[in-house]
C-alpha positions in Angstrom: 50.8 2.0 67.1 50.2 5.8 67.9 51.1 8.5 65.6 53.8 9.7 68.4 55.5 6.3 68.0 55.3 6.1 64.8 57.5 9.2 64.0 59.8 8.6 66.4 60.2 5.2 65.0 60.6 6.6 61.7 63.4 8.5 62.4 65.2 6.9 65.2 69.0 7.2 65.4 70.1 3.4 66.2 73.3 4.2 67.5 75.2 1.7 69.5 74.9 1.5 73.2 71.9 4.1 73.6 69.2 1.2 73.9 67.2 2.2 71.1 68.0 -0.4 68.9 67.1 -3.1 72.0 63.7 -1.3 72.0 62.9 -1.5 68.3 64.2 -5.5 68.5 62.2 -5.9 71.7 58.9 -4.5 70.4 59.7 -6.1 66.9 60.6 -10.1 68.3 57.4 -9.3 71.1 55.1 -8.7 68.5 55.8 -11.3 66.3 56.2 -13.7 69.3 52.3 -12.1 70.6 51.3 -13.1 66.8 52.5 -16.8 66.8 50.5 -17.2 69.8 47.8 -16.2 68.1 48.6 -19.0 66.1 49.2 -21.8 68.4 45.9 -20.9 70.3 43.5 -20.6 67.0 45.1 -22.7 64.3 42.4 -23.2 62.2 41.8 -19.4 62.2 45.2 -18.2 61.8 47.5 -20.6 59.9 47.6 -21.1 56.4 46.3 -24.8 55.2 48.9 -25.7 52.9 51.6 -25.2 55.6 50.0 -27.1 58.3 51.2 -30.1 57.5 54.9 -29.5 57.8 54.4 -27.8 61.2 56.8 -29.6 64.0 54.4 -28.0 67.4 56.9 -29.3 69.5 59.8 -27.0 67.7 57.6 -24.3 66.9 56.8 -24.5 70.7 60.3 -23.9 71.3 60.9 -21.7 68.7 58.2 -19.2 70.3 59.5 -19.4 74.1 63.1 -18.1 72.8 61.9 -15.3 70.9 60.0 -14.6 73.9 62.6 -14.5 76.4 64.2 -12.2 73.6 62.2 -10.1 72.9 62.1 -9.6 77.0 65.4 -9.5 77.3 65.8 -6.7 74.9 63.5 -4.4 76.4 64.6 -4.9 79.8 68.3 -3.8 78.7 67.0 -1.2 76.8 65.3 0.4 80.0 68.4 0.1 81.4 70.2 2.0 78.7 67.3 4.5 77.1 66.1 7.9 79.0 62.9 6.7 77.4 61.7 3.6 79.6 58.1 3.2 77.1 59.8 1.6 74.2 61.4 -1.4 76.0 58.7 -1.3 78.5 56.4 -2.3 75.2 58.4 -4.9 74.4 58.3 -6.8 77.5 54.7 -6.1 78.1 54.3 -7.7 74.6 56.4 -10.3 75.2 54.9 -10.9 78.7 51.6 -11.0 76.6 52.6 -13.9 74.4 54.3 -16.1 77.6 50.7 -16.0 79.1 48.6 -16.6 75.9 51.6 -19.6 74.9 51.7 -21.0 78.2 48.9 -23.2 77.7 47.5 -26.1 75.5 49.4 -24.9 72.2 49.3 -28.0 70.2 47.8 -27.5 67.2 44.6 -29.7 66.3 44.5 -32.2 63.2 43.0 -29.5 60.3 41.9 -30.8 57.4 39.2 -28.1 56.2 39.8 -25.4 53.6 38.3 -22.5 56.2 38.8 -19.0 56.0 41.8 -18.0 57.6 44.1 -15.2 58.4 47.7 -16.4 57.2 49.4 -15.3 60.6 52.3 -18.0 59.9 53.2 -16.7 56.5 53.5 -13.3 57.3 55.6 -14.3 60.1 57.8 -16.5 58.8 58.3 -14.5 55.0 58.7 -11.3 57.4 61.9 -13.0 59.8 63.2 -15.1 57.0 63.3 -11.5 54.8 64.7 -9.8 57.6 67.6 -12.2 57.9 68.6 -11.8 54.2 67.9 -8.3 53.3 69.1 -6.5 56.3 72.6 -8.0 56.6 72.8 -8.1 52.8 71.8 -3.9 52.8 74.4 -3.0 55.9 77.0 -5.5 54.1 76.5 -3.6 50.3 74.8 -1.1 50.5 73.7 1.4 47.8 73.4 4.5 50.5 75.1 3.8 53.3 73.6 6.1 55.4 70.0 5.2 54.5 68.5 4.1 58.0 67.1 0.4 58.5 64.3 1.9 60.0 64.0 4.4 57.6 61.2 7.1 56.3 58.3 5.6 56.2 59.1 1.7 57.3 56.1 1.5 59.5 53.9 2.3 56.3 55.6 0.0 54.4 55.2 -2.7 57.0 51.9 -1.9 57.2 51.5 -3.3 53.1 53.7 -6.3 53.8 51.2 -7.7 56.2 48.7 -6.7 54.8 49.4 -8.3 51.6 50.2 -11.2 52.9 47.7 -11.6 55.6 45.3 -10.4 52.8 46.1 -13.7 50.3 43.3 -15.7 50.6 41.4 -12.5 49.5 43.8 -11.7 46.7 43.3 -15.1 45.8 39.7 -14.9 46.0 39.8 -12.0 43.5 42.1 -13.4 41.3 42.5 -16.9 40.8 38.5 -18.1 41.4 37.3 -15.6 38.5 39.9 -17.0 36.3 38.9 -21.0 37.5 35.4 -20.3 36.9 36.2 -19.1 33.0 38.7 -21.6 32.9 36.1 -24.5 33.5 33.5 -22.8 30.8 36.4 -22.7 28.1 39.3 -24.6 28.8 41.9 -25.8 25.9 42.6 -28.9 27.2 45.3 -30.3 24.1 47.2 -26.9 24.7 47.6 -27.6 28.7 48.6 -30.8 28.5 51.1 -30.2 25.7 52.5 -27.4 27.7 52.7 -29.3 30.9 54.2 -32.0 29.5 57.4 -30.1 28.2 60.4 -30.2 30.6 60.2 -27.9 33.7 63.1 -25.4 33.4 61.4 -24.6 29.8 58.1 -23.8 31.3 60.1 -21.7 33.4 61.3 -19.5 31.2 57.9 -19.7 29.0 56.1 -18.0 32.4 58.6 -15.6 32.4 58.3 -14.6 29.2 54.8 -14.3 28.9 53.9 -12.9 32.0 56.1 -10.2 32.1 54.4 -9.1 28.5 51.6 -8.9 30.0 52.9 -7.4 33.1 55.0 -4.6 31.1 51.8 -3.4 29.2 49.7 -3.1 32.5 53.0 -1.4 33.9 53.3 1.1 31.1 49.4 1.9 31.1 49.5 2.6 34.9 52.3 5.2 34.3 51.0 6.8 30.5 46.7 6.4 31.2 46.5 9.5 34.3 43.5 7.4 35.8 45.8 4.1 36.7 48.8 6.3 37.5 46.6 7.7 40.4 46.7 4.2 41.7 50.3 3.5 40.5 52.2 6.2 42.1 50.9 4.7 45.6 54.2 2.3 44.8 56.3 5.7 43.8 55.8 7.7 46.7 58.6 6.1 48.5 61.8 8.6 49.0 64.3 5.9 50.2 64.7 2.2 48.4 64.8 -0.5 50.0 64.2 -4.6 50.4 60.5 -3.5 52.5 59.6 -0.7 49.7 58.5 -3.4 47.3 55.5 -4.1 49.6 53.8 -0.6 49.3 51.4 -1.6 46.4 48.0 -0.5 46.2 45.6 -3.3 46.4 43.7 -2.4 42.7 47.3 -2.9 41.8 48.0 -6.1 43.5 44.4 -7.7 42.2 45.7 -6.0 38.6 48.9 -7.9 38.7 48.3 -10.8 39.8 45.0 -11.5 37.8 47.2 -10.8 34.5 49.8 -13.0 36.0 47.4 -15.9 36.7 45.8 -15.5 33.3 48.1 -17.0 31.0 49.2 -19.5 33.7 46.0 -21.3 34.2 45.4 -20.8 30.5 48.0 -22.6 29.2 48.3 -24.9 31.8 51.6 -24.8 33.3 52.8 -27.9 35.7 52.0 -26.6 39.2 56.0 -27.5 39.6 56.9 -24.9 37.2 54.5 -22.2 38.8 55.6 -23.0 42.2 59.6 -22.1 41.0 58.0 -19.2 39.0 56.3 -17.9 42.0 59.2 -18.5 44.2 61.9 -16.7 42.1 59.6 -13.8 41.7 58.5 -13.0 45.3 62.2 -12.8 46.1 63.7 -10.8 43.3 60.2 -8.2 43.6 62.1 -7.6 47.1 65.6 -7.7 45.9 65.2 -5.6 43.3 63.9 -2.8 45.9 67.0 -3.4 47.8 69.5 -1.1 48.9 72.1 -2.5 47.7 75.2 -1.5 45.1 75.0 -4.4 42.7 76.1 -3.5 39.0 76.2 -7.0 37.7 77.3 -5.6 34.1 76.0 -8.9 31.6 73.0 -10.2 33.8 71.6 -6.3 34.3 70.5 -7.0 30.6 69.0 -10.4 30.8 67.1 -10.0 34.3 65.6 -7.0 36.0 68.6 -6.0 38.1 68.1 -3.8 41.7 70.1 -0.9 39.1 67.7 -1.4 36.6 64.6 -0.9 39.1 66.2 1.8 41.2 66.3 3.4 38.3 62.6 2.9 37.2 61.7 4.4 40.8 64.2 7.8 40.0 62.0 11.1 39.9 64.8 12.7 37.8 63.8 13.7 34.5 65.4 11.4 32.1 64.1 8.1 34.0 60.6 9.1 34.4 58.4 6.4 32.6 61.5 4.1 31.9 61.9 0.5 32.5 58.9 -1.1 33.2 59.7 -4.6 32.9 59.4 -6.7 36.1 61.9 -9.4 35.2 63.1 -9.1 31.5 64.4 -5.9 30.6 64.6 -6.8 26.6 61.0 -5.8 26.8 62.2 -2.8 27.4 64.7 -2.8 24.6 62.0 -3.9 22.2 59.6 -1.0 23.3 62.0 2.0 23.2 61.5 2.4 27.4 65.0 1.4 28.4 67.2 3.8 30.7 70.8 2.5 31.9 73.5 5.0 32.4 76.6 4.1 33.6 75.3 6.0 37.4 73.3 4.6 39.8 69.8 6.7 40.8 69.9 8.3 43.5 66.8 10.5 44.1 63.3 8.8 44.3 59.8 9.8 44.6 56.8 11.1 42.8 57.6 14.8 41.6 54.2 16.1 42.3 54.6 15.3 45.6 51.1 14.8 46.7 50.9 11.6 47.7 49.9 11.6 51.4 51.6 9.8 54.3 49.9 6.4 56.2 48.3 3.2 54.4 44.9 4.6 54.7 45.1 8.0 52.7 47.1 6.7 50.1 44.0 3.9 49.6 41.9 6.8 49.8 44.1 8.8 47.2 43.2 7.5 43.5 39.8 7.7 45.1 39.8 11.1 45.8 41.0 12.7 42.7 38.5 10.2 40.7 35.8 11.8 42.2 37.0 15.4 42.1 37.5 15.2 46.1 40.9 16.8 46.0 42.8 19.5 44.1 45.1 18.1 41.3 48.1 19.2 40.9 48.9 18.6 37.9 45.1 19.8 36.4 47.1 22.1 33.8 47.5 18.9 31.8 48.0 15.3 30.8 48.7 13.8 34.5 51.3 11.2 33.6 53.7 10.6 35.4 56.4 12.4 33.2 54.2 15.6 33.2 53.8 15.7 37.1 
């Protein structure tokens, strides 16, 4: 996407009956429709293994000429409504471009191999299926109503969610095989199968519990060691919260994560039933707790890491800097003197400093830089923490 249509995107004014919500729907429902193409024409390339086998082609088939004569449909009113004809125009072309790759042999083949792949599917299903929730959820409740759904940086922050989730197999890679290979050279075999063996809503809460220790120490060390808050304020430099902000991680933060996440699971030895629910609940409240939405929920805020709670992590105002790190279980929090909860909700966000530059590639580039002495510092004076920005 060019840079032009990128800011233009970024701060379009969806009003209704001007066409540019049409275009954003028509580019949006083309794309995705162009991508699960992709997927019906090279399967074994673009589909992820472990959801093969609950594919219906015949519905899917279905499913991908609708949102094709969408997406169309969309941009063709929109041309009709917007001074601007190249927005919808993009849409139908994309759409247009899916029709012709779909409209042949789009049964998928019998796959039984563990190739590489690029998870095409499960970013396009998480993506709609997230879109579904979040976005009604934010209009319906929302924390600021007049936050944007295409706001300040979305197209950045779309960016991260496909690449994290087209990236999993090499997150995975990273992560899990490191800890396998270990695993196999010392494993505690009477601990694993005690463990699994207890009832599954206990192992439940025992993931919780001890992954989010180890998650709150990483947490706290990326904010307090000015090295990892280099990498670390990547996640911060996002002015307006919402369900897609969650996804703007750095990737040494997402190989961080999840290899102290994985750790202790494949260490103890957790029933791959209790992982599965663990893995579930926490990929959905990650997102919720980003949302923009108004929820106080006065009891459970202290049990579970509420969106208050986190919005409040994010705040750049001075009294919540370097507060509530826990992912999931704020008495961590309690415990470790790092708890913030006034009876407000935040309502200004963002690194202080300020320097954190615009587009997925220079904020890769950006823990890099300062590392190697590349780029002024801002906060050189002193200790670059976070609260000393």
């Amino acid at each position: 996407m060019s840079r032009t249509l990128r800011k233009h995107y970024e701060n379009v004014d969806l009003q209704p009956g001007q066409g540019k919500g049409s275009a954003a729907l028509s580019i949006a429902i083309g794309l995705l429709s162009l991508l699960g193409a992709f997927c019906f024409l090279w399967p074994e390339l673009f589909t992820t293994p472990d959801f093969r086998g609950f594919y219906d082609s015949q519905v899917l088939k279905t499913m991908l000429q609708a949102s094709i004569a969408i997406g169309f449909g969309f941009g063709f009113y929109s041309i009709m409504k917007h001074s601007s004809m190249g927005f919808g125009l993009t849409g139908m072309l994309l759409a247009t471009a899916a029709a012709l790759l779909g409209s042949g042999q789009i049964e998928a083949p019998d796959i039984d191999t563990r190739n590489l792949y690029v998870g095409l599917d499960y970013f396009i299903l998480t993506l709609v299926i997230l879109a579904l929730v979040f976005i009604p959820l934010e209009r319906a409740f929302p924390k600021d109503p007049h936050q944007k759904v295409l706001r300040k940086g979305w197209i950045t922050d779309l960016k991260y969610f496909m690449v994290s989730h087209l990236g999993i197999q090499l997150i995975s890679f990273f992560t899990i095989i490191p800890i396998q290979v270990y695993l196999h050279q010392a494993s505690t075999w009477d601990l694993q199968q005690w463990v699994a063996a207890q009832p599954l809503w206990l192992q439940f809460i025992e993931i919780l519990l001890v992954v989010d220790f180890g998650t709150y120490w990483i947490h706290r060390a990326m904010h307090e060691i000015p090295a990892l808050w280099k990498i670390h304020a990547v996640h911060h430099s996002t002015e307006q919260m919402d369900w897609l902000a969650s996804s703007r991680l750095h990737v040494l933060e997402i190989l961080a994560n999840r290899f102290a996440g994985y750790l202790p699971i494949f260490i103890l030895g957790f029933a791959p039933s209790a992982v599965y629910a663990y893995l579930v609940f926490v990929s959905f409240h990650a997102i919720f707790i980003h949302a923009n939405v108004r929820f106080r929920f006065p009891l459970l805020r202290w049990l579970i890491a509420t969106p208050e709670f986190h919005h409040w992590h994010h705040s750049s105002e001075d009294a919540a800097v370097d507060r509530n790190y826990a992912g999931f279980l704020p008495i961590y929090d309690v415990l470790f003197g790092t708890t913030y909860m006034p009876s407000t909700l935040a309502n200004r966000y963002g690194t202080r400093s300020n320097d954190v530059p615009e587009g997925i590639v220079g904020q890769f580039l950006y823990p890099f830089r300062h590392w190697l002495g590349k780029k002024p510092d801002p906060a050189q004076a002193g200790v670059q923490t976070r609260a000393q920005e």
